[in-house]
C-alpha positions as CSV (number, residue, x, y, z in Angstrom):
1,X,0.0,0.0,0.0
2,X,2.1,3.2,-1.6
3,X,-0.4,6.1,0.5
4,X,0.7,4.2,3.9
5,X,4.0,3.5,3.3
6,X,4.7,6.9,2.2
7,X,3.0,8.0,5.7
8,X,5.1,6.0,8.0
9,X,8.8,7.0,5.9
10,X,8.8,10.2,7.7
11,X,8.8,12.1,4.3
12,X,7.3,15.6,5.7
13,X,3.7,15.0,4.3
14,X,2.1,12.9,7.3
15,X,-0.6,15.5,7.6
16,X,-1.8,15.2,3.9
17,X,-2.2,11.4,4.5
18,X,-3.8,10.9,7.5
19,X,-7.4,10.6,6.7
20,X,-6.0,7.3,4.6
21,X,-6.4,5.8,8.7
22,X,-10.0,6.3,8.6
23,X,-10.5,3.6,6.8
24,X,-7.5,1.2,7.5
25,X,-8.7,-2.6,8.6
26,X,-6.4,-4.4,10.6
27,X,-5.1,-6.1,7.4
28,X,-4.5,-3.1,6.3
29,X,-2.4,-1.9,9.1
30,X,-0.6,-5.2,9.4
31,X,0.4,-4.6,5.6
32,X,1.8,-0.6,7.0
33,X,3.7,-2.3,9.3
34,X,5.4,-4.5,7.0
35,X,6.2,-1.7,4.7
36,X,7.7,0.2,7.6
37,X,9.7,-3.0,8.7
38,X,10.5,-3.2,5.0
39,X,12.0,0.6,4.5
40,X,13.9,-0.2,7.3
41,X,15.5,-3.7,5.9
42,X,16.6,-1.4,2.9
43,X,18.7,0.1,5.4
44,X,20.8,-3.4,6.0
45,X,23.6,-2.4,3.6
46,X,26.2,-5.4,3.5
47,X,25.3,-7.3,6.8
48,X,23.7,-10.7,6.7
49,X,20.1,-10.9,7.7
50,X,19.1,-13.3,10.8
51,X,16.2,-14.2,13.1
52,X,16.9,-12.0,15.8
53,X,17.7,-8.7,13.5
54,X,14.1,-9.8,11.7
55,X,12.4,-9.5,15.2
56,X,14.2,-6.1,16.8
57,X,13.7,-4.1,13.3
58,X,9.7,-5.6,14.2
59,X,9.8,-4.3,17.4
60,X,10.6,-0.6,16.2
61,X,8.6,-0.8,12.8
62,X,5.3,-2.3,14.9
63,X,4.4,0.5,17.5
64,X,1.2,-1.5,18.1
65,X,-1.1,1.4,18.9
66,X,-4.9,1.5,18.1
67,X,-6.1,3.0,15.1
68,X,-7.3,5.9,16.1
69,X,-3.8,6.8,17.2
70,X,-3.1,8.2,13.7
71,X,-6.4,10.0,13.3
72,X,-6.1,12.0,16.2
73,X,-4.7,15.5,15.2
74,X,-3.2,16.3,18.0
75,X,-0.8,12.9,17.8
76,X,0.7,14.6,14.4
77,X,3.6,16.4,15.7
78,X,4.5,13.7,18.4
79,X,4.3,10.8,15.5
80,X,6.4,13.0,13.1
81,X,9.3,12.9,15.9
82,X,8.2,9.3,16.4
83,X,9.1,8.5,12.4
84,X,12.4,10.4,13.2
85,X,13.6,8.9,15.8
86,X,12.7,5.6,14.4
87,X,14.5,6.0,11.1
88,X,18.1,7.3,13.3
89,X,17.7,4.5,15.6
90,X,18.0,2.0,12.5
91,X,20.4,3.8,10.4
92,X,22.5,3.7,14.0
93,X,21.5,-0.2,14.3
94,X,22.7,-0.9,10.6
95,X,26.4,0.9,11.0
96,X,29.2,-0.7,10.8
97,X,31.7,-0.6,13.8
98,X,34.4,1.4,12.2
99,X,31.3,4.0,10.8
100,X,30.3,4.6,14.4
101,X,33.9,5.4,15.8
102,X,34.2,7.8,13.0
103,X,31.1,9.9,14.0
104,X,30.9,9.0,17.6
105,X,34.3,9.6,19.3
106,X,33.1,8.4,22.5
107,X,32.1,4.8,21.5
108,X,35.4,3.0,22.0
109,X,33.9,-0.9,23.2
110,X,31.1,-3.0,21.8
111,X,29.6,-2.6,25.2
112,X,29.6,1.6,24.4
113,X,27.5,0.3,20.9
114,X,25.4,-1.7,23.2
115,X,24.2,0.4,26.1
116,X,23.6,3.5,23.2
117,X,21.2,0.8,21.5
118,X,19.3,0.4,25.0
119,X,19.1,4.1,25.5
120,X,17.6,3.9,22.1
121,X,15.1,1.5,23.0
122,X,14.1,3.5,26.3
123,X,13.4,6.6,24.3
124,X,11.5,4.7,21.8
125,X,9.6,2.9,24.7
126,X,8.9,6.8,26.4
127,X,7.6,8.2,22.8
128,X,5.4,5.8,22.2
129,X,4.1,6.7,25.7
130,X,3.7,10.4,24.8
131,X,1.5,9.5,21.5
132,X,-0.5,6.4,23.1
133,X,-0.4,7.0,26.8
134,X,-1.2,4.3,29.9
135,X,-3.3,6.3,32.6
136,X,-5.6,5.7,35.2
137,X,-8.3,7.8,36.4
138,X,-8.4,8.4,40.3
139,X,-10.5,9.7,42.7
140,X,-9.1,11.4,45.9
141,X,-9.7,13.9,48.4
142,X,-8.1,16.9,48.7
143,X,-6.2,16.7,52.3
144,X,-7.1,20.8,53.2
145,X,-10.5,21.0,52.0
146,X,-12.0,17.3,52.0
147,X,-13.5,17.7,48.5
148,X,-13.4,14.9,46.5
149,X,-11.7,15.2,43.0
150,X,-10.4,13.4,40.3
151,X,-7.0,13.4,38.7
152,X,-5.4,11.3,35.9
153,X,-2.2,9.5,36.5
154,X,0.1,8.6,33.4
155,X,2.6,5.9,33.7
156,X,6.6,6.7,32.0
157,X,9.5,4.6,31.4
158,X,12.1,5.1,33.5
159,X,16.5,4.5,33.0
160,X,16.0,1.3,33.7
161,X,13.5,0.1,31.2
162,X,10.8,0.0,33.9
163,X,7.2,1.2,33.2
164,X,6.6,3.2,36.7
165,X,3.5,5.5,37.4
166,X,5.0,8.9,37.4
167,X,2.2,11.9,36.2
168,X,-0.4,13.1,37.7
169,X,-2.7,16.3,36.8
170,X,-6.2,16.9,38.5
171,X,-9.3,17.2,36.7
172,X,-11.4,19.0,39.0
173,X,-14.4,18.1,41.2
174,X,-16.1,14.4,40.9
175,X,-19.8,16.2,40.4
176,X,-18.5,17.4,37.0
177,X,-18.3,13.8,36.3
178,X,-21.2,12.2,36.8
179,X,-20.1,8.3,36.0
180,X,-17.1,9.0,38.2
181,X,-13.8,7.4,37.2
182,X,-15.5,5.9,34.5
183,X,-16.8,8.6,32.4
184,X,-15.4,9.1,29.0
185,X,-15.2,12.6,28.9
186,X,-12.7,12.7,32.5
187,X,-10.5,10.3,30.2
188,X,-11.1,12.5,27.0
189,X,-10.5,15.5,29.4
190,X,-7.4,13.7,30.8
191,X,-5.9,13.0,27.9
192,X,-5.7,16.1,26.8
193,X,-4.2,17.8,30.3
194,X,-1.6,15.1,30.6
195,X,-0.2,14.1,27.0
196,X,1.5,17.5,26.5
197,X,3.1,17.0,30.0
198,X,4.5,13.7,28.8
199,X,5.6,15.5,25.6
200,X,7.1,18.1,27.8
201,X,9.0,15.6,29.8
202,X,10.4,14.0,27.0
203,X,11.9,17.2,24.7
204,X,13.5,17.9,27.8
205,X,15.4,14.7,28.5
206,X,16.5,14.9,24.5
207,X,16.8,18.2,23.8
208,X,19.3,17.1,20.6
């Protein structure tokens, strides 16, 4: 599929394309996947291809989110940064050895190689957060004044690879929500407060 493949290359014309996701099945975003994991193989210049190189260019080509992930316009700018980093992180995975001591001084070791590939993997991990985040919706009670309100908690990766529950903004009082923690618009409402805060948190840990 040329439209979806075009979408996911990172060519600086996402926006044009994205109403393309109103009508993708999940065949259909099976086959974007595998033209993602497909630009990327193009990348394997010279190296032989095995199982496990197969399965980690899956793991950054398939970001597994739901399909409304791409529809939602506010997801644009964060899944534009998402098609960058993807696209550096495999032309970094593809390098040769003597390629990387040439443009990264400080990569003496395989071991140097290996822990920059993790950090890779973390960022990825935390971006993927930002577009599709993990929250919860709570209901407390505010220590001072005893009213009860509720406030959506977002879950981050932390150095370690770790998923850990980190966010937290309030929402405002629980009558303004009549089904409580489970009312959709406190999760649309949510969403909205805390995804720029996750977005936030990230630019500033890679400012490069």
């Amino acid at each position: 599929m040329e439209t979806t493949s075009i979408i996911l290359a990172g060519t600086g014309i996402i926006k044009s394309f994205y109403f393309f996701f109103f009508f993708l099945s999940e065949e259909m975003m099976n086959e974007a996947v595998k033209a993602e994991y497909d630009n990327y193989m193009r990348l394997n210049k010279g190296s032989v291809q095995d199982k496990r190189t197969n399965e980690f260019i899956q793991f950054i080509a398939d970001d597994k989110f739901n399909k409304e992930t791409y529809v939602k316009g506010t997801n644009w700018t964060y899944l534009s940064t998402l098609s960058k980093l993807k696209e550096t992180f495999v032309k970094f995975y593809f390098k040769s050895l003597d390629d990387i001591r040439k443009e990264h001084i400080d990569m003496m070791r395989v071991n140097d190689v290996y822990n920059r590939i993790g950090q890779y993997i973390i960022q990825l991990m935390r971006l993927r957060l930002v577009i599709e985040p993990e929250v919860q919706i709570s209901n407390n009670v505010h220590p001072r004044t005893d009213i009860n309100y509720l406030a959506i908690k977002a879950y981050w990766i932390d150095d370690n690879g770790k998923k850990v529950r980190k966010f937290t903004k309030s929402l405002g009082r629980v009558e303004n929500y009549p089904q409580g923690i489970e009312d959709k618009q406190a999760l649309t409402d949510g969403l909205k407060l805390i995804q720029p805060v996750l977005f936030e948190n990230y630019q500033e840990l890679y400012k490069d």
